[in-house]
C-alpha positions as CSV (number, residue, x, y, z in Angstrom):
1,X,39.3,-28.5,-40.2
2,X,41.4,-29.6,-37.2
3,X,41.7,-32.7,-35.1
4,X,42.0,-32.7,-31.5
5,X,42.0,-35.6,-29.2
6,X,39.9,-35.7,-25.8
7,X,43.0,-37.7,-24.4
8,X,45.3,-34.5,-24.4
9,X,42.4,-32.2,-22.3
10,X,42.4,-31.5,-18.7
11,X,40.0,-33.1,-16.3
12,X,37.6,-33.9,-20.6
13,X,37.2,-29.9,-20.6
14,X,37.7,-28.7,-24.6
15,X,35.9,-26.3,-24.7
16,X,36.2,-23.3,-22.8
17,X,38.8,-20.0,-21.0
18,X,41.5,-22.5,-20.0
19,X,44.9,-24.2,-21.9
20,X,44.6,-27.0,-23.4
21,X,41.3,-26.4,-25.3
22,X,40.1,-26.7,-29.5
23,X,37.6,-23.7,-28.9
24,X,38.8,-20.6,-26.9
25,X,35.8,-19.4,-25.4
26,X,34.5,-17.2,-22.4
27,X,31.2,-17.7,-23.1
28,X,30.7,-21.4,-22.0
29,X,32.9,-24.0,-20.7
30,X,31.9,-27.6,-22.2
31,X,33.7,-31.4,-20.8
32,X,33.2,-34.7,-21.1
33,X,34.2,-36.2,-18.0
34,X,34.4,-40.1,-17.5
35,X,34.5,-41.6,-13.9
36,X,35.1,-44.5,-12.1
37,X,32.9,-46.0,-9.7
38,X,33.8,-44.5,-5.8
39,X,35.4,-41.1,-7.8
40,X,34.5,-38.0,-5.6
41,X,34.6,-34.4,-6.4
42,X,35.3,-32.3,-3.4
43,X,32.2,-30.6,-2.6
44,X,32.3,-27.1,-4.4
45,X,30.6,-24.2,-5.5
46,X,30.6,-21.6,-8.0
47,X,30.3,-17.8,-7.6
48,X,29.5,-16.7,-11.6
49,X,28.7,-19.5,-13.7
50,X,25.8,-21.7,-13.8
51,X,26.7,-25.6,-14.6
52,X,24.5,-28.2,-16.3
53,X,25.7,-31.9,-16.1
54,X,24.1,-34.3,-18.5
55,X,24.3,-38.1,-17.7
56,X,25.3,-39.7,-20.6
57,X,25.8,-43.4,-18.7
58,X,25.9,-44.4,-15.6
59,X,24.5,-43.3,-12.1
60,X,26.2,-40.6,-9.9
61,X,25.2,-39.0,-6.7
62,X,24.9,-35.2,-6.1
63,X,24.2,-34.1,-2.6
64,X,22.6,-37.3,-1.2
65,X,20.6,-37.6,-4.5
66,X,21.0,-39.9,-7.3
67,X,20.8,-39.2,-11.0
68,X,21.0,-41.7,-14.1
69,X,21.6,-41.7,-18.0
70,X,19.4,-39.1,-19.1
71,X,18.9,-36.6,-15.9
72,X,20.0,-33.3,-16.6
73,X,20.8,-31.2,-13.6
74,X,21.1,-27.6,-13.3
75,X,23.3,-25.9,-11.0
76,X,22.9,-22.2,-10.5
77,X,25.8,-20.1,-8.4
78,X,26.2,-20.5,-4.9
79,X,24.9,-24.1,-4.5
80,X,27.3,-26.0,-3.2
81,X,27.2,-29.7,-4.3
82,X,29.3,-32.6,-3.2
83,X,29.9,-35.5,-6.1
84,X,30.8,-39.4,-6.4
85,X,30.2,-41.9,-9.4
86,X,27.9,-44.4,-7.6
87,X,28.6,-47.0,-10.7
88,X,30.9,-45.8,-13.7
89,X,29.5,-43.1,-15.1
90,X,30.5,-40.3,-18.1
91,X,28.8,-36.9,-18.0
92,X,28.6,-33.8,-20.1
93,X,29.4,-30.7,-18.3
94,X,28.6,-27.1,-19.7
95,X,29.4,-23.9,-17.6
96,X,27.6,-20.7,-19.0
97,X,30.2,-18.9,-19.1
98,X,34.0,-20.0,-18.3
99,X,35.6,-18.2,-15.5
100,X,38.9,-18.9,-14.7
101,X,39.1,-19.8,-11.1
102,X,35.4,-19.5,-10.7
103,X,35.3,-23.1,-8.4
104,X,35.3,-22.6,-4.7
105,X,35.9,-25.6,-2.5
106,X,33.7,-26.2,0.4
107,X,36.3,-26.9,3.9
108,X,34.9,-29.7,5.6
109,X,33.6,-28.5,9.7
110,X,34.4,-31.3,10.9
C-alpha cells in the first residue's frame, strides 16, 4: 500500500497519462478539482476523450447553464464548453481515456 497526497497533483488530476500521478494510466484520466467562486476555465474542447464532471458541492456554470451537487455532465469530443464556479464548488472529473495534450483551447473572435 502507498500514500499519496492530493496537495502534490497538478490542477487534483491523480489519476491518469501525466507526471505527478499514484496510478499511471491511459485508459482514463480521474481529478478532483476544487474552485473558487468567479474561477474560469478557458473555454476548450477535446478531440479523443470524452469527459464526465460530477458535482460534488457547489454550483458551476457550463456554457450558459448551471449545474449543482449531484448533476453529472457528459461531454463527448468536439463540444466546446466554457467554465466558471458560480459559488465554490469541487468536482470530479474523469476523461475516458487520458491523452496527453488532448485539450484544445477555443481563441476568443472577438
Amino acid at each position: 500500500m502507498k500514500k499519496y497526497s492530493h496537495k502534490n497533483m497538478i490542477k487534483g488530476r491523480f489519476i491518469g497519462d501525466f507526471e505527478p500521478t499514484c496510478l499511471q494510466s491511459k485508459e482514463c484520466e480521474v481529478a478532483v478539482k476544487t474552485y473558487i467562486a468567479g474561477d474560469l476555465e478557458e473555454p476548450h474542447y477535446h478531440k479523443v476523450a470524452k469527459e464526465i464532471t460530477y458535482i460534488l458541492e457547489g454550483t458551476v456554470k457550463m456554457n450558459d447553464r448551471e449545474y449543482t451537487k449531484g448533476d453529472i455532465i457528459l461531454i463527448m469530443p468536439g463540444e466546446v464548453v466554457a467554465f466558471s464556479a458560480v459559488t465554490d464548488s469541487k468536482n470530479v472529473v474523469v476523461k475516458i481515456p487520458s491523452v496527453k495534450g488532448d485539450k484544445y483551447i477555443v481563441e476568443n473572435e472577438d
